[in-house]
N, C-alpha and C positions, 0 to 999 in steps of 0.2 A: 321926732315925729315920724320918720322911714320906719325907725325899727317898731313905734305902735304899732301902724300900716303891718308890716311885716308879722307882728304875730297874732294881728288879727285876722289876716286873711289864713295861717296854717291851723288858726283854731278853727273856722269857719271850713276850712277844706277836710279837717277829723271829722267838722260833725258832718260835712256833705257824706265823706264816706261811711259814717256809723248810719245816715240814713237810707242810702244804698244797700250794706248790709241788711239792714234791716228788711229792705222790701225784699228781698232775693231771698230772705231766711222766709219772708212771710208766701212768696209764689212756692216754695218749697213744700211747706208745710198747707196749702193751699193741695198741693198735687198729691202728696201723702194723703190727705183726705179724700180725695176724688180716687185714687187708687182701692184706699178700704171700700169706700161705697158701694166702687165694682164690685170689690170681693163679696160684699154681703149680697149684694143684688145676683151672682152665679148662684153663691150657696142657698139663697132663699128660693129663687126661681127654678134651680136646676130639682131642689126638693119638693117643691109643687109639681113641677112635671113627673118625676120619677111618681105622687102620689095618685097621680092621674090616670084611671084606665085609659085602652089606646082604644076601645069598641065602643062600648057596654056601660052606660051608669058614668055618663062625664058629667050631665049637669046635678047627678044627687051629689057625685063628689065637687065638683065646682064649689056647691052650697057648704057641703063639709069644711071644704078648706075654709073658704070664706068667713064661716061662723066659728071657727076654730083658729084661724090663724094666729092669736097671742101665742096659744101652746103651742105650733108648728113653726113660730120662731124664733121661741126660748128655745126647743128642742135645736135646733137649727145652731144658733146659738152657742150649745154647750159643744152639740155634734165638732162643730167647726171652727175650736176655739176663737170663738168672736166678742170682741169689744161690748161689751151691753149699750156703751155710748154710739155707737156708730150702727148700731139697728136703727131701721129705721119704726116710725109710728105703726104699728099693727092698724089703727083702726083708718087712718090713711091711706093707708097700702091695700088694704082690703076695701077701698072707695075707687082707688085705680084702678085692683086688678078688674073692678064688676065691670071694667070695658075691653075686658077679655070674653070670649064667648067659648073656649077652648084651650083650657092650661097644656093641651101638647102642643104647642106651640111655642112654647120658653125652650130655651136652649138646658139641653144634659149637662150635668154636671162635669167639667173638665178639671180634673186635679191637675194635669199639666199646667194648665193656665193659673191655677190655684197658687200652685209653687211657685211658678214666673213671676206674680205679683208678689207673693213675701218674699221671694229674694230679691224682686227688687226695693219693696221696704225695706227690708233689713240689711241690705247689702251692695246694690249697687249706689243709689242714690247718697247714704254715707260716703263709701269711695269716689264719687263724683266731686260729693262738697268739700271733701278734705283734700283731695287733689287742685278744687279751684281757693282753695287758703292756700295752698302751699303755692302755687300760681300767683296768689294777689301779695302774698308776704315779699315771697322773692321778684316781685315786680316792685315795691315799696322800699325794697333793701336797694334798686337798683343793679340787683344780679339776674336777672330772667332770664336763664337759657333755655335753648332745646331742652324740655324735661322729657328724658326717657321712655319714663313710666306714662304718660300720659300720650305721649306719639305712638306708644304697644296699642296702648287703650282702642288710639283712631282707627290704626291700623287694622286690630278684632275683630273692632266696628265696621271698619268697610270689607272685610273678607267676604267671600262671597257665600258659602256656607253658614257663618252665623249671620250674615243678611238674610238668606232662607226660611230661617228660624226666626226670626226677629220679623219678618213678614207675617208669616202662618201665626206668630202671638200678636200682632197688632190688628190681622183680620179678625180674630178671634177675640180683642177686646173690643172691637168697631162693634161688630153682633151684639156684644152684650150692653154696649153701651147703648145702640138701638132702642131695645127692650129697656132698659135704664132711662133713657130719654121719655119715653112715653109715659112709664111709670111714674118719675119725679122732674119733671121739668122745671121746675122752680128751682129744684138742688143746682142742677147741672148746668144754667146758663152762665154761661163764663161775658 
Protein backbone atom coordinates (compact mmCIF):
# COMPACT_ATOMS: atom_id res chain seq x y z
CA UNK A 1 0.00 0.00 0.00
CA UNK A 2 3.28 2.73 0.93
CA UNK A 3 4.84 1.90 -2.08
CA UNK A 4 1.16 2.72 -4.32
CA UNK A 5 1.28 5.97 -2.26
CA UNK A 6 4.87 6.20 -3.09
CA UNK A 7 4.58 6.12 -6.85
CA UNK A 8 1.67 8.01 -7.10
CA UNK A 9 2.73 10.98 -5.48
CA UNK A 10 6.48 10.94 -7.93
CA UNK A 11 3.90 10.62 -10.84
CA UNK A 12 1.90 13.39 -9.66
CA UNK A 13 5.07 15.55 -8.87
CA UNK A 14 6.48 14.81 -13.08
CA UNK A 15 3.28 16.07 -13.99
CA UNK A 16 3.23 19.00 -11.35
CA UNK A 17 6.67 19.84 -12.92
CA UNK A 18 5.59 19.13 -16.88
CA UNK A 19 2.81 21.70 -15.88
CA UNK A 20 5.33 24.39 -14.58
CA UNK A 21 7.32 23.81 -17.64
CA UNK A 22 4.75 24.36 -19.47
CA UNK A 23 3.55 27.72 -18.04
CA UNK A 24 7.18 29.25 -17.97
CA UNK A 25 7.66 28.00 -21.87
CA UNK A 26 4.16 29.66 -22.41
CA UNK A 27 5.09 33.33 -20.37
CA UNK A 28 8.33 32.90 -22.68
CA UNK A 29 6.76 32.73 -25.72
CA UNK A 30 4.00 35.20 -24.51
CA UNK A 31 7.18 37.81 -24.21
CA UNK A 32 8.72 36.75 -27.61
CA UNK A 33 5.40 37.94 -28.93
CA UNK A 34 5.17 41.32 -27.23
CA UNK A 35 8.84 41.81 -28.24
CA UNK A 36 7.98 41.44 -32.15
CA UNK A 37 4.90 43.61 -31.77
CA UNK A 38 7.41 46.28 -30.61
CA UNK A 39 9.47 45.56 -33.26
CA UNK A 40 6.69 45.95 -35.87
CA UNK A 41 5.15 48.98 -34.01
CA UNK A 42 9.08 51.13 -34.37
CA UNK A 43 9.25 49.92 -37.91
CA UNK A 44 5.69 50.83 -39.00
CA UNK A 45 5.55 54.14 -36.84
CA UNK A 46 9.12 55.08 -37.24
CA UNK A 47 8.11 54.96 -41.45
CA UNK A 48 5.10 56.90 -40.99
CA UNK A 49 7.12 59.57 -39.49
CA UNK A 50 10.07 59.69 -41.73
CA UNK A 51 6.81 59.85 -44.55
CA UNK A 52 5.61 62.84 -42.90
CA UNK A 53 6.61 66.41 -43.88
CA UNK A 54 7.95 68.49 -40.76
CA UNK A 55 5.99 72.17 -42.33
CA UNK A 56 4.02 71.83 -45.29
CA UNK A 57 1.10 69.28 -46.43
CA UNK A 58 0.85 67.13 -42.96
CA UNK A 59 -2.94 66.58 -43.14
CA UNK A 60 -2.87 65.70 -47.23
CA UNK A 61 -0.08 63.34 -46.16
CA UNK A 62 -1.91 62.23 -42.96
CA UNK A 63 -4.88 61.29 -45.57
CA UNK A 64 -2.21 59.65 -47.79
CA UNK A 65 -0.90 57.36 -45.21
CA UNK A 66 -4.04 56.59 -43.96
CA UNK A 67 -5.73 55.65 -47.33
CA UNK A 68 -2.60 53.77 -48.21
CA UNK A 69 -1.57 52.16 -45.36
CA UNK A 70 -1.95 48.27 -46.69
CA UNK A 71 0.91 49.11 -49.08
CA UNK A 72 3.04 51.13 -46.45
CA UNK A 73 3.06 48.05 -44.43
CA UNK A 74 3.66 45.34 -46.96
CA UNK A 75 6.39 47.75 -47.87
CA UNK A 76 7.42 48.03 -44.27
CA UNK A 77 7.29 44.53 -44.20
CA UNK A 78 9.43 43.37 -46.74
CA UNK A 79 11.77 46.69 -45.83
CA UNK A 80 12.27 45.00 -42.49
CA UNK A 81 12.22 41.48 -42.80
CA UNK A 82 8.96 40.93 -40.84
CA UNK A 83 6.73 38.22 -40.02
CA UNK A 84 3.46 38.73 -42.27
CA UNK A 85 1.94 37.04 -38.97
CA UNK A 86 2.82 39.47 -36.56
CA UNK A 87 1.72 42.78 -38.68
CA UNK A 88 -0.59 43.91 -37.45
CA UNK A 89 -4.57 44.85 -39.21
CA UNK A 90 -3.94 47.67 -41.62
CA UNK A 91 -7.55 48.75 -41.50
CA UNK A 92 -7.36 48.77 -37.53
CA UNK A 93 -4.37 50.54 -37.35
CA UNK A 94 -5.44 53.06 -39.57
CA UNK A 95 -8.81 53.45 -37.16
CA UNK A 96 -6.15 54.23 -34.25
CA UNK A 97 -3.83 56.07 -35.98
CA UNK A 98 -7.06 58.76 -37.03
CA UNK A 99 -6.43 59.84 -33.27
CA UNK A 100 -3.29 61.17 -34.26
CA UNK A 101 -3.67 64.71 -35.60
CA UNK A 102 0.28 64.83 -36.46
CA UNK A 103 2.49 61.60 -37.52
CA UNK A 104 5.65 63.64 -36.37
CA UNK A 105 4.96 62.74 -33.34
CA UNK A 106 5.93 58.85 -33.55
CA UNK A 107 9.20 58.18 -32.62
CA UNK A 108 12.35 57.80 -35.69
CA UNK A 109 13.25 54.94 -36.47
CA UNK A 110 16.17 53.28 -34.15
CA UNK A 111 18.18 50.44 -35.60
CA UNK A 112 20.03 50.29 -32.50
CA UNK A 113 17.03 49.35 -30.67
CA UNK A 114 16.13 47.20 -33.77
CA UNK A 115 19.18 44.97 -33.22
CA UNK A 116 18.77 44.87 -29.27
CA UNK A 117 15.37 43.28 -29.85
CA UNK A 118 16.61 40.53 -32.31
CA UNK A 119 19.45 39.76 -30.27
CA UNK A 120 17.46 39.51 -27.78
CA UNK A 121 15.11 37.08 -29.77
CA UNK A 122 17.47 35.36 -31.10
CA UNK A 123 19.94 35.16 -28.63
CA UNK A 124 19.85 36.12 -25.22
CA UNK A 125 16.42 34.70 -24.11
CA UNK A 126 17.72 31.00 -25.76
CA UNK A 127 20.79 31.50 -23.43
CA UNK A 128 18.65 32.21 -20.52
CA UNK A 129 16.29 29.16 -21.10
CA UNK A 130 19.02 26.70 -21.59
CA UNK A 131 21.01 27.98 -18.61
CA UNK A 132 17.76 27.65 -16.41
CA UNK A 133 17.36 23.63 -17.89
CA UNK A 134 20.67 23.10 -17.08
CA UNK A 135 19.91 24.88 -13.45
CA UNK A 136 16.55 22.74 -13.14
CA UNK A 137 18.35 19.28 -14.48
CA UNK A 138 21.28 19.69 -12.05
CA UNK A 139 18.87 20.73 -9.30
CA UNK A 140 16.84 17.26 -10.08
CA UNK A 141 20.17 15.12 -10.28
CA UNK A 142 20.57 16.66 -6.83
CA UNK A 143 24.16 18.37 -7.88
CA UNK A 144 23.39 22.21 -8.15
CA UNK A 145 26.38 24.03 -7.58
CA UNK A 146 27.63 27.48 -8.00
CA UNK A 147 27.30 27.48 -11.98
CA UNK A 148 29.85 29.51 -13.37
CA UNK A 149 28.61 30.50 -16.37
CA UNK A 150 25.57 31.83 -14.96
CA UNK A 151 27.24 33.89 -11.81
CA UNK A 152 29.50 35.68 -15.17
CA UNK A 153 26.04 36.23 -16.59
CA UNK A 154 24.82 38.20 -13.07
CA UNK A 155 27.79 39.72 -12.67
CA UNK A 156 27.56 41.52 -16.65
CA UNK A 157 24.35 42.14 -15.66
CA UNK A 158 25.03 44.27 -12.64
CA UNK A 159 28.18 46.00 -14.23
CA UNK A 160 27.72 49.34 -14.21
CA UNK A 161 28.44 50.11 -17.95
CA UNK A 162 26.17 47.39 -19.45
CA UNK A 163 23.55 48.88 -16.77
CA UNK A 164 23.98 52.15 -18.71
CA UNK A 165 23.04 50.60 -21.73
CA UNK A 166 20.42 48.42 -20.64
CA UNK A 167 18.70 51.60 -19.26
CA UNK A 168 19.08 53.89 -22.41
CA UNK A 169 17.41 50.42 -24.32
CA UNK A 170 14.59 49.92 -21.74
CA UNK A 171 13.77 53.93 -21.81
CA UNK A 172 13.68 53.53 -25.32
CA UNK A 173 11.34 50.56 -25.40
CA UNK A 174 9.13 52.36 -22.54
CA UNK A 175 8.55 55.32 -25.51
CA UNK A 176 7.64 53.07 -27.98
CA UNK A 177 5.70 50.97 -25.98
CA UNK A 178 3.67 54.35 -25.15
CA UNK A 179 2.83 54.79 -28.59
CA UNK A 180 2.17 51.05 -28.76
CA UNK A 181 -0.24 51.23 -25.84
CA UNK A 182 -2.50 53.88 -27.29
CA UNK A 183 -2.31 52.33 -30.63
CA UNK A 184 -3.48 48.66 -29.46
CA UNK A 185 -4.55 48.51 -26.10
CA UNK A 186 -6.31 45.49 -26.30
CA UNK A 187 -3.03 43.53 -27.61
CA UNK A 188 -0.94 44.94 -24.74
CA UNK A 189 -2.93 44.40 -21.58
CA UNK A 190 -1.15 41.98 -19.56
Amino acid sequence: MNILCIVRSRTDIFDFLFFIRCAAERKVNNMVNRIRLVKVHICVLGTIRKMTPSLFGKTKSREHILNNLHTIMENVRVQFDLSKGDMPDAAEFARCLRNFSDFSVFPSIDNELIRCLDMLIEKEIPEIINDAEVVASEARMGRYKNNTKIANKVAATLDGSHQSRKDQRDMKIQQQSEVSKHLYPKYLDT
